[in-house]
C-alpha positions in Angstrom: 0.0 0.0 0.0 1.7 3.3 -1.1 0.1 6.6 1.4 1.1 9.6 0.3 0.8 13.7 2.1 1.6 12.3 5.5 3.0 15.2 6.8 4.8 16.0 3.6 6.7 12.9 2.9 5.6 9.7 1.1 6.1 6.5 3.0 5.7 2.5 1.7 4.2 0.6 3.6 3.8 -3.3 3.5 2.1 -5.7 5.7 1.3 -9.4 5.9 -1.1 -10.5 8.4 -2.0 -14.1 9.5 -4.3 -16.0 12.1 -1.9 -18.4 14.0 -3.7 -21.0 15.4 -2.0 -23.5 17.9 -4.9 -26.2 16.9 -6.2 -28.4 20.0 -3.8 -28.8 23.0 -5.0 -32.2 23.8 -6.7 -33.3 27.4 -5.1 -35.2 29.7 -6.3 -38.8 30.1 -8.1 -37.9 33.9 -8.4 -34.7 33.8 -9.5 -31.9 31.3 -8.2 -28.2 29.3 -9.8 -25.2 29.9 -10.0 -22.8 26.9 -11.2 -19.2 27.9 -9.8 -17.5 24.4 -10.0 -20.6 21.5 -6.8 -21.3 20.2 -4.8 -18.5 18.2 -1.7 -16.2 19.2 -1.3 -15.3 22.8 -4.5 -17.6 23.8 -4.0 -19.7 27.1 -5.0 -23.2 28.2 -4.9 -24.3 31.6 -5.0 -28.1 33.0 -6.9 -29.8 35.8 -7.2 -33.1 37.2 -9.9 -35.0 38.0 -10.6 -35.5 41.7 -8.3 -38.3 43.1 -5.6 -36.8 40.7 -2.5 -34.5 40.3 -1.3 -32.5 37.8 1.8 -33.5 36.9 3.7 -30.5 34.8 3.3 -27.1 33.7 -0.9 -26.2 34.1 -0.5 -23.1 32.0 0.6 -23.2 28.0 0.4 -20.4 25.3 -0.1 -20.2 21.9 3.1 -19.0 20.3 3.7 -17.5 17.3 4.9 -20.1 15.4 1.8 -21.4 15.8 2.4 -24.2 18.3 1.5 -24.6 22.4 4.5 -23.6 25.0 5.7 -26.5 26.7 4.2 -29.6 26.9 0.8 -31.3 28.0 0.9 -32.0 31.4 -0.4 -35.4 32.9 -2.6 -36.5 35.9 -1.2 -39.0 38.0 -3.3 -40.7 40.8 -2.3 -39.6 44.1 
């Protein structure tokens, strides 16, 4: 896009823009993910275990620009 008068001088401007989407984190056999934002850039998914269970790992990832989940899916291990 070429814009032109800004303040006297002429300036090029040029711009790609794209949805990342991380795609489904998974759930953790006995337990579940929590989604509050879907899944594209910056979204977060959180992790919790069934009753009788612990979370075993990180219970926080984010999408990342690259378009995949930080870290890795946690697991929940009977107590």
């Amino acid at each position: 896009m070429m814009c032109t008068h800004v303040f006297g001088m002429q300036f090029d401007f040029s711009f790609l823009c794209l949805v990342v989407d991380c795609g489904d984190p998974g759930n953790p056999q006995n337990g579940r993910r929590i989604l509050q934002e879907g899944t594209t850039f910056q979204s977060n998914v959180t992790y919790e275990c069934d009753p009788g269970f612990r979370l075993e790992g990180v219970a926080l990832r984010t999408c990342r620009p690259l378009a995949v989940w930080s870290g890795s899916q946690p697991s929940c291990t009977r107590k």
